[in-house]
C-alpha positions in Angstrom: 146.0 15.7 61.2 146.4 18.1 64.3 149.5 20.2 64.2 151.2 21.5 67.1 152.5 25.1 67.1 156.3 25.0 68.2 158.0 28.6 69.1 161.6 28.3 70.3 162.6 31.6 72.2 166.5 32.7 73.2 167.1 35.4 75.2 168.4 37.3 72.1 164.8 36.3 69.8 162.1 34.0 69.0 164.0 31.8 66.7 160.9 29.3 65.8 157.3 29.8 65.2 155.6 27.7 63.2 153.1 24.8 63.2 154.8 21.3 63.2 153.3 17.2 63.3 155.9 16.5 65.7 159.1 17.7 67.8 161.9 15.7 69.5 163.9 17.4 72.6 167.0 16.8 74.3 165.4 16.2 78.1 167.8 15.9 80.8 166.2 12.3 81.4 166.3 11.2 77.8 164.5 12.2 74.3 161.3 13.4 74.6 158.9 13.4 71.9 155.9 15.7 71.6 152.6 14.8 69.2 149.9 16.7 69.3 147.5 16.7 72.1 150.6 15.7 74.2 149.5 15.7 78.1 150.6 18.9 79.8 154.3 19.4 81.0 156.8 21.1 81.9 160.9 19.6 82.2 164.5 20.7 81.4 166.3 20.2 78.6 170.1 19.8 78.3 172.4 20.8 75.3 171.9 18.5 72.2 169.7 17.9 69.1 166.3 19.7 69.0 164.3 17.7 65.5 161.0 19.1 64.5 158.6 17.9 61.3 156.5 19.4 59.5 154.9 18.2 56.5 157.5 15.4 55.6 160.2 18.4 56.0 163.1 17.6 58.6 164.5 20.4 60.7 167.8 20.1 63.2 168.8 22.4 65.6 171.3 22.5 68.1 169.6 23.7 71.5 171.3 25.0 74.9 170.2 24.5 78.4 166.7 25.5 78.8 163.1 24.3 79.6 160.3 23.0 77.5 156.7 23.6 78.3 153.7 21.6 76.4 149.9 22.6 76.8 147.7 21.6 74.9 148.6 22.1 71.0 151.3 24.2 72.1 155.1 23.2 73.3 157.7 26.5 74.1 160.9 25.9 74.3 163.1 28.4 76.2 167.0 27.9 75.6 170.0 29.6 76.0 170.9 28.7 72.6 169.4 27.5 69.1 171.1 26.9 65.7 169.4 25.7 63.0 172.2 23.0 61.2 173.1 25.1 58.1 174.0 28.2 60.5 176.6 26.2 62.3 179.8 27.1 61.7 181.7 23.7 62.5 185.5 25.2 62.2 183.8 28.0 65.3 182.6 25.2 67.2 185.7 22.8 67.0 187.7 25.9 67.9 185.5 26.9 70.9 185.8 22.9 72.3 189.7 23.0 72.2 189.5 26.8 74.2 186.7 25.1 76.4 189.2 22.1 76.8 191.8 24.2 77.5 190.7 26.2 80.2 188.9 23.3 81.8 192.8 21.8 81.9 194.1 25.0 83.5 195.5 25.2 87.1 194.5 28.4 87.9 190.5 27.9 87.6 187.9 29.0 89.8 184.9 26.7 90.7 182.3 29.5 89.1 184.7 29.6 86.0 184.7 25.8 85.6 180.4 25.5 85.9 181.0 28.3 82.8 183.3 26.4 80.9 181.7 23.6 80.7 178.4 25.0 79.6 180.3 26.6 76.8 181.7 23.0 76.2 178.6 21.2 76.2 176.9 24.4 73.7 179.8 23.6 71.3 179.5 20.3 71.6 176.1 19.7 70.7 176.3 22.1 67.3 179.4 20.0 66.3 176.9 16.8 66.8 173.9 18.3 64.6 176.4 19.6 62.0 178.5 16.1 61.8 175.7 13.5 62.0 173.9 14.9 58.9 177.2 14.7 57.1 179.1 11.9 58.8 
């Protein structure tokens, strides 16, 4: 079977690189998934549940804003964030909702500071999904 090669960059490191059957993405229209010799494309993804496999073998992540771009046997995915499941710390992300909450509740809040926030939220958000549906 053809593989496609899957490399998952931050802006901190190249989190991902290895060959995989298939990959799933959070796309700001819905769930994409990518097989080999996918047609060519490029589209956002939001913060959610990245799922890759490879050779029977599941593997979760929790992605950030960012894009994806397939070509070929290739797909790139550029995020602002990815956290492979056993890395999240759920007791960190519960805490960073109810600080995101918080703020977002404040009076004194900018417009720039709210856009912020709620990325933050949305981040959080989508590692305590990947953590708790695996373990629900």
């Amino acid at each position: 079977m053809a593989m496609l090669k899957l490399e998952i960059v931050t802006p901190e490191a190249k989190v991902f690189s290895q060959d995989v059957d298939i990959v799933f993405v959070p796309g700001v229209e819905g769930e994409l998934g990518i097989l080999p010799r996918h047609i060519p494309l490029m589209t956002m993804i939001k913060p959610g549940e990245l799922r890759v496999s490879s050779q029977g073998k599941e593997t979760y992540m929790a992605v950030g804003e960012g894009f994806v771009e397939v070509t070929g046997d290739s797909v790139t995915v550029l995020t602002d964030m990815a956290v492979e499941e056993q890395a999240i710390d759920e007791s960190a992300a519960e805490t960073a909702v109810k600080r995101a909450q918080e703020a977002l509740h404040g009076a004194n809040i900018g417009d720039e500071e709210v856009a912020s926030v709620e990325a933050s939220l949305q981040k959080s958000l989508a590692q305590l999904h990947v953590k708790r549906r695996r373990h629900g």
